[in-house]
N, C-alpha and C positions, 0 to 999 in steps of 0.2 A: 381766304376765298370770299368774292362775293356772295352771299345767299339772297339778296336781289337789293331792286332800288328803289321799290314800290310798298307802299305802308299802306292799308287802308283800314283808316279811320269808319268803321261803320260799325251794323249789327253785332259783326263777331266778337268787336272790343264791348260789350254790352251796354251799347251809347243809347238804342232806338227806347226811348222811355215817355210816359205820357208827358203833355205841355205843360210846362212848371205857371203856376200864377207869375206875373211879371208886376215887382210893383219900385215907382223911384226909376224908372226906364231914362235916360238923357237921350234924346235924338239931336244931334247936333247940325246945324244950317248947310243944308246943299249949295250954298254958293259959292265955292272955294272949288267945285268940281267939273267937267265936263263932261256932259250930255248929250248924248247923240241919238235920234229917234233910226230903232232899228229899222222901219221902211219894211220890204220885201224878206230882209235874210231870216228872218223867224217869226215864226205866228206869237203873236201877243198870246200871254196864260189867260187863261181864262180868270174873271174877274173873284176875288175871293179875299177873305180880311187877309193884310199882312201878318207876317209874325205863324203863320198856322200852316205852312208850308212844307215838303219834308224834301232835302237837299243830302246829296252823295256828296261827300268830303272824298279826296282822294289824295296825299300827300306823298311825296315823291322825295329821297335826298335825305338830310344828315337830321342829327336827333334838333338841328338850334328850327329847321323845318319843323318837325314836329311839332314841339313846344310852339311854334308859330300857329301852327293847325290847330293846336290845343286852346290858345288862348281869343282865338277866333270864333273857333265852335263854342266856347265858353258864353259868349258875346251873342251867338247866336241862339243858343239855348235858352238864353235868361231873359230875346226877348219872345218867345215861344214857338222856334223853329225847332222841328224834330229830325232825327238824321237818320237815313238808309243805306244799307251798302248794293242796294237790287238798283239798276240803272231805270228799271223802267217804272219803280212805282216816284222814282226822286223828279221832282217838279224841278228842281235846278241842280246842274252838277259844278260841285267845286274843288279844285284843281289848284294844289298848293304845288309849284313847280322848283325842277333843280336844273341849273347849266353844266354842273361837274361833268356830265356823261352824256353820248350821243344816244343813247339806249332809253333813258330818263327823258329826254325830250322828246324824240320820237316818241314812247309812251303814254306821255301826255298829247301829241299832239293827236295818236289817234283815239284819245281820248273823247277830245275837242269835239272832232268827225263824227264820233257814234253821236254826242250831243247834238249836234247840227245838224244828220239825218232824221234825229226823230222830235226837233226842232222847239230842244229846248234849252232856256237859256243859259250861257255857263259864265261861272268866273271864276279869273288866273289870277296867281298871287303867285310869291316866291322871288327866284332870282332868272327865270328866264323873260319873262314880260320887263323887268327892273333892268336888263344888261340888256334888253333888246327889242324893244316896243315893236316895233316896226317887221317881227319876225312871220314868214309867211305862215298863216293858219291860224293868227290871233287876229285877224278881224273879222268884226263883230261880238268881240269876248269884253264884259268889263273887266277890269284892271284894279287889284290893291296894291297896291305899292308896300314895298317891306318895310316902311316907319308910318305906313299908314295901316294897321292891322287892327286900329283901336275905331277904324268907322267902316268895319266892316257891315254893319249893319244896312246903313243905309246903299251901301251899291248892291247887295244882295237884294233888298227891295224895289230897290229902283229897276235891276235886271229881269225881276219880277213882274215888273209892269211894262216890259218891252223895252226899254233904254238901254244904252253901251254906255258906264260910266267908267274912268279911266284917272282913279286917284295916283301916281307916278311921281308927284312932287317931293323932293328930300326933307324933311323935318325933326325935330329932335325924338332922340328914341320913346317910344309907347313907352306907357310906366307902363311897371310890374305888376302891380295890383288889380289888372284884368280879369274877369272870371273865365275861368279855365271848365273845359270838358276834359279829363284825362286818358288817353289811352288805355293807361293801365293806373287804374288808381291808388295803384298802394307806389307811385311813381312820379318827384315832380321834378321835371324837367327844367332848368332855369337858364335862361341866356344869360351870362355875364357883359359880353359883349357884344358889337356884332363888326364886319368888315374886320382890317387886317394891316399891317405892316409892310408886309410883304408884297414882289412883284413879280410873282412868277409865271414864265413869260406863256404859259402854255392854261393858264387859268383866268376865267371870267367872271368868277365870281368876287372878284373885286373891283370889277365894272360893276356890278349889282349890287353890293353892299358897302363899298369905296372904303374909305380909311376907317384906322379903330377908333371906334364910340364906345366906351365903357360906362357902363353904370355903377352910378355911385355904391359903394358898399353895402350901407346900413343897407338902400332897398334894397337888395340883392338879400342881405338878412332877413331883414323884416318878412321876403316872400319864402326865406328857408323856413322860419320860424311860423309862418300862417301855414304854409303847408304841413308841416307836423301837428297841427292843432288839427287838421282834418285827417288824420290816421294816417298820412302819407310816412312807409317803411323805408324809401330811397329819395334820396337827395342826388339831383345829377347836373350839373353843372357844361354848358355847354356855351361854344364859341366857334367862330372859323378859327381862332388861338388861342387857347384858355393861356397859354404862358405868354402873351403880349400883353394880357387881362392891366391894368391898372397905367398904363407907360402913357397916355396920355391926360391922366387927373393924379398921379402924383402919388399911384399906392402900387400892388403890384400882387401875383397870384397868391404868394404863400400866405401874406397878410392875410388876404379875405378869406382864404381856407381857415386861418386859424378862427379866423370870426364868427364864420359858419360852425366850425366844431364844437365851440366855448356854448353854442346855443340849442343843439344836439339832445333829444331825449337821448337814455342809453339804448334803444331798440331799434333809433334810424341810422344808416350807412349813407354814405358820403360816394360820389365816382365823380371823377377827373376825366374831361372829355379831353377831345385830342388836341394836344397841341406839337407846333412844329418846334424844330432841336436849336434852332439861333436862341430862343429866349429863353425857356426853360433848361439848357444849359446853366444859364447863370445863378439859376436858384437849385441847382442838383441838390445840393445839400439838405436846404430845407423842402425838399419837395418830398426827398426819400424819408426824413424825419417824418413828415405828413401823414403818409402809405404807411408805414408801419404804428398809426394811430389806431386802436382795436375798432375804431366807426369808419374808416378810410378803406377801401376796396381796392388790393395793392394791384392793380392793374392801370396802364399806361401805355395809352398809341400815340405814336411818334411814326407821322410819315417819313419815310426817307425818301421814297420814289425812287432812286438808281441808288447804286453803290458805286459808282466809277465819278472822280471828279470833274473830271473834262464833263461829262453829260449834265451833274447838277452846275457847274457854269453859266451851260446853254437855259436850264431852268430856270436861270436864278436864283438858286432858292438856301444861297447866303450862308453856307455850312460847308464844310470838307466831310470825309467820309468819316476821316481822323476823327475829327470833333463828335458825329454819330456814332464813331463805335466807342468813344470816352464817354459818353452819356449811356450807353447802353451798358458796358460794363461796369461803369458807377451803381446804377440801378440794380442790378445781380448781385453786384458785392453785398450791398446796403440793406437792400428790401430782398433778402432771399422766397427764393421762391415766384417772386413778382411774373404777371401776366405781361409779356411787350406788345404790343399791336403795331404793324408795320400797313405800307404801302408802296407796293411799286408797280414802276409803270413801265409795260415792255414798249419797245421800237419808238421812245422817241426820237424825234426828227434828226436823221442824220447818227443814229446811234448803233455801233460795228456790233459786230459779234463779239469782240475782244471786251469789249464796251459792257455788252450785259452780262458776258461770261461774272463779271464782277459781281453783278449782282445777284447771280448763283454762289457766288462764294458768300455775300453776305449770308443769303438764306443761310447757308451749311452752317457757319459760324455760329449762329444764335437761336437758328431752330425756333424761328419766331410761331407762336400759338395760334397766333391770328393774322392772316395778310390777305388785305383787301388788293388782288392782281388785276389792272386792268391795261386793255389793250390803247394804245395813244388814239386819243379823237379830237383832231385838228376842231379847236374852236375859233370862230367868225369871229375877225377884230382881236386877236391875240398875235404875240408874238412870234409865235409858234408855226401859227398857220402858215406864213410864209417861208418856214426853213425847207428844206429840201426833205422829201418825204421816205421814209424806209417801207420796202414793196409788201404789199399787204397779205402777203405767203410768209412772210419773213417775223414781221409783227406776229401772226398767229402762232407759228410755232415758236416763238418764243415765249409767247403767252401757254403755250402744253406743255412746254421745256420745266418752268417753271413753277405749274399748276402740281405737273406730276412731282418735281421737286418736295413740293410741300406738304404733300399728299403720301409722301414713301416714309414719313416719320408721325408716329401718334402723339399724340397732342394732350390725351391723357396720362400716358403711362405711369407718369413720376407719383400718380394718385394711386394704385395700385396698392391694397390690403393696408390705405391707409386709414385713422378713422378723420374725418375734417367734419368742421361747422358751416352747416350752408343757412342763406337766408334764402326761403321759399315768396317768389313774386308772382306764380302765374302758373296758368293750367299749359301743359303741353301741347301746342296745337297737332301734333303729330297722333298722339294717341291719347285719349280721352281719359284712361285708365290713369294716368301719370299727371303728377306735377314738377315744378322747375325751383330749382334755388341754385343760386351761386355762391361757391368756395368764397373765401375771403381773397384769393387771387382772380376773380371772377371766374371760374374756371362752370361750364354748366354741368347742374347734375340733376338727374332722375329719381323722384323715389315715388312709391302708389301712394293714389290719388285720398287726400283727407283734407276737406275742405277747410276743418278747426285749424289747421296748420298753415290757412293760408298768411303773409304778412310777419310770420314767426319765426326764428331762429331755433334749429335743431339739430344735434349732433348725428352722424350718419356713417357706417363704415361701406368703405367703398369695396362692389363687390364685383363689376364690371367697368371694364374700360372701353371706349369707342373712340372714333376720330374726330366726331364733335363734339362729345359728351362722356358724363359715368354715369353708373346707376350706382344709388347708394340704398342701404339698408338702415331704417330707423333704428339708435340705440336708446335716445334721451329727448323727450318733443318737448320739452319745458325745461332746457338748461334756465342760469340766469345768461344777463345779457354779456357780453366777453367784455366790453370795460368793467362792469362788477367784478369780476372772474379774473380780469389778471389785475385789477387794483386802477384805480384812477388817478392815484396818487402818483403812478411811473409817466403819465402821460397830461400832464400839466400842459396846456396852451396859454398864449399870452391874453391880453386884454382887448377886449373890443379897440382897444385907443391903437393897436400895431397899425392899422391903415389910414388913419388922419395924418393930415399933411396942413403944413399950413396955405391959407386959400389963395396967397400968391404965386404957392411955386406948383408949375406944371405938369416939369417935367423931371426925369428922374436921371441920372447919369448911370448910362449901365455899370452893373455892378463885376466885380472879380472873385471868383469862389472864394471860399474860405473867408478870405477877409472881411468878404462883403456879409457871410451870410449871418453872422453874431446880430447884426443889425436887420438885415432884407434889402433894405431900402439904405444903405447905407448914405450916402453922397447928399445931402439935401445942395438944389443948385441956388445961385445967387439971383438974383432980380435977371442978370445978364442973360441966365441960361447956363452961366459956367460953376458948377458946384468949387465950395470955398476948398476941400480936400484935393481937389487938385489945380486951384492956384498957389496953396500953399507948396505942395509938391513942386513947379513950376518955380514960385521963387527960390527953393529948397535949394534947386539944382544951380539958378542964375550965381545965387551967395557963394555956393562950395567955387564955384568956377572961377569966382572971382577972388576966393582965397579969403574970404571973410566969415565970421562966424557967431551969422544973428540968426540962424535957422530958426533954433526956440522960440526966436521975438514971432517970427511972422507964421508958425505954424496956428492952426488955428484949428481946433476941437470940431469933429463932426456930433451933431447932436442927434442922440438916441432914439430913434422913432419905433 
């Protein structure tokens, strides 16, 4: 289920803190941007130093959003901007946006409005300004652009001083090495990539973030590895597809997982954001090896969006059902106990009853833990938009059909009078008395509130079960840490070197289970683009057919990455 699509970054995350000394600040040359003098649509702020302002953050959309908002407000903080989550004491409100949902937009845009009526200035960032400048209720908004997150500074100051500035232009991805405000600070969220593969005809957000960009590894390390030097207890790893992760620089997910883990105190945990079932497919193997790593959080979403194939067709979204339920049952076999996280999507276009009855059966089948169910919302400039539309009576109860579906089976149970080890990240916001840690299947659980325990791992016996949660009883608040505890020695990873490539070749030849997985990256390609492993196979075949027999001459060694 959804539990919403609005995050706010403010007082309640305990951001509002006095203005830090600023010193080494780089402000970088306003020429490269566009400036528009707002005229009439908002009273100019009243005049005051830069930098000593207090601005509403409000983030909208998936965790790689977040991390976006986090390393933004970082930016902003360091150079003496203080943040509020009260709309009327924030001199400027800002508005990190998502296009996934009609609900999320519309939320920001009356966002927008409350700003505008009490006329003051705001800025939009995200993927709805980036897939769609020109959307009604963004002007008079400056504009950051998603590969522009690293000057956010200067449009904030300038929006300060009455100007519409409108950074939009595509350029290579922001390093990593941005100072970060965190949400939750015992929590660092990393983007590995950003954009996608894929071309699903009913999504926009590949008009906004266009094809995959991957970051190189090491930084990807280097910022696992800084944030664990600042106490951070979660390492989280996010993407529009963490499993396309490395397919256009020549590495690929599991590599970089093993590189992150090899760098790992024993106290930090590792999670695996979502990825879709075409590419992480290919790495099943090593992916479950991974999750059952004692620092790996054996939990794994994997949107499906329908279970009927005719309907992922119309998606695009380059899988069979077949192929989704072989990855889902691999994962069970492998990583028992493993958390799945699904998504679907009722009444898209042109889609029967027969059609989603399927993907009721999928629910039945696998009694997924976690399913983000949302109703279709035709987006502007997709493929989608123009198919024929399912009646919006029809869509809703499918959308109750399948809610109550999910809702008639507990999600805890299987924890029931069990004792498990949770890692404690955070205060309950539900009830003050309690705090939160998660199972090693991420599963949430409850136990009273002791602040010494925050950041810690502690053994707990489970004494209630709920439909979003358990309550556990403290047995043991200072176990050792579970790689000490079951031996580090069972769980050897490879070398920093698994994801170096040599610098000419790009691109990687998808791989075939099993055989592919001894290696990851099995195939290295030729200058051509065609890996030497299957020209060799290709002459393999010409020679037999021709009744000759030099196959050994021309076979030729794939080398070990």
């Amino acid at each position: 289920m959804d539990i919403g699509d609005i995050e706010d970054l403010g007082v309640g995350a305990g951001l509002e803190e006095p203005r830090k000394k600023v010193t080494n600040t780089v402000r970088k040359s306003l020429k490269n941007y566009k400036i528009r003098k707002q005229g009439d649509t908002q009273d100019k702020p009243s005049e005051s130093i830069p930098g000593t302002q207090k601005i509403m953050v409000r983030t909208f959309g998936c965790s790689h959003n977040v991390s976006d908002s986090e390393f933004m407000m970082g930016q902003l903080s360091e150079y003496g901007y203080r943040f509020t989550s009260t709309e009327d004491e924030a001199d400027l409100y800002f508005v990190n946006s998502c296009t996934v949902k009609n609900p999320s937009q519309e939320g920001m845009i009356s966002l927008i409005k409350r700003a505008k009526d009490m006329k003051k200035p705001v800025v939009i960032s995200g993927c709805v300004p980036q897939g769609d400048r020109n959307l009604k209720g963004l002007d008079g908004c400056s504009i950051v652009g998603i590969t522009q997150i690293d000057r956010v500074v200067e449009v904030v100051e300038e929006s300060l001083k009455g100007n519409v500035v409108r950074l939009l232009a595509k350029k290579e991805l922001p390093t990593l090495d941005l100072p970060k405000v965190r949400k939750n600070a015992l929590i660092e969220i990393i983007p590995i990539s950003t954009g996608c593969l894929g071309s699903c005809t009913y999504c926009k957000t590949k008009h906004a973030r266009g094809k995959l960009g991957s970051y190189d590894p090491q930084a990807i390390i280097d910022r696992a590895i800084q944030a664990c030097e600042e106490d951070v207890k979660q390492i989280w790893i996010t993407s529009e597809d963490t499993g396309a992760y490395g397919r256009d620089i020549g590495t690929n997910l599991p590599a970089l997982l093993r590189g992150i883990i090899k760098e790992l105190p024993d106290d930090v945990m590792l999670r695996i954001g979502m990825t879709n079932p075409p590419f992480i497919l290919e790495h099943k193997k090593a992916i479950a090896e991974i999750l059952r790593h004692p620092q790996v959080f054996e939990f794994l979403h994997i949107p499906v969006q329908s279970g009927n194939d005719p309907v992922l067709e119309r998606m695009n979204r380059e899988y069979t059902i077949e192929e989704f339920n072989e990855l889902c049952d691999y994962m069970n076999k492998h990583v028992p106990g493993i958390t799945l996280a699904t998504d679907i999507i009722c009444g898209f276009p042109t889609e029967t009853e027969k059609e989603f009855e399927d993907s009721m059966e999928l629910v039945r089948k696998y009694q997924f833990r976690v399913i983000n169910i949302s109703q279709f919302y035709s987006r502007p400039g997709t493929v989608a938009a123009k198919m024929p539309k399912v009646n919006s009576k029809d869509v809703k109860k499918r959308s109750q059909r399948i809610t109550q579906l999910f809702e008639s089976y507990r999600t805890t149970n299987f924890l029931a009078d069990t004792r498990q080890r949770i890692w404690v990240s955070e205060m309950d916001d539900k009830n003050a008395d309690m705090m939160v840690g998660h199972t090693k299947n991420y599963t949430k659980i409850l136990i009273p509130r002791d602040e010494a325990l925050m950041g810690k791992s502690v053994i707990v016996d489970i004494i209630e079960t709920h439909m979003w949660h358990a309550v556990g009883k403290i047995i043991d608040s200072n176990p050792k840490p579970l790689i000490q505890e079951v031996g580090a020695a069972n769980f050897q990873v490879k070398t920093g070197d698994d994801f170096k490539m040599p610098k000419n070749d790009k691109k990687i030849t998808p791989v075939v289970e099993d055989a592919a997985d001894q290696t990851e990256a099995t195939q290295t390609p030729t200058k051509g683009g065609i890996s030497s492993g299957l020209i060799a196979a290709g002459l393999g075949l010409l020679v037999a057919a021709l009744g000759l027999y030099l196959v050994p001459f021309l076979m030729t060694n794939t080398p070990d990455l």
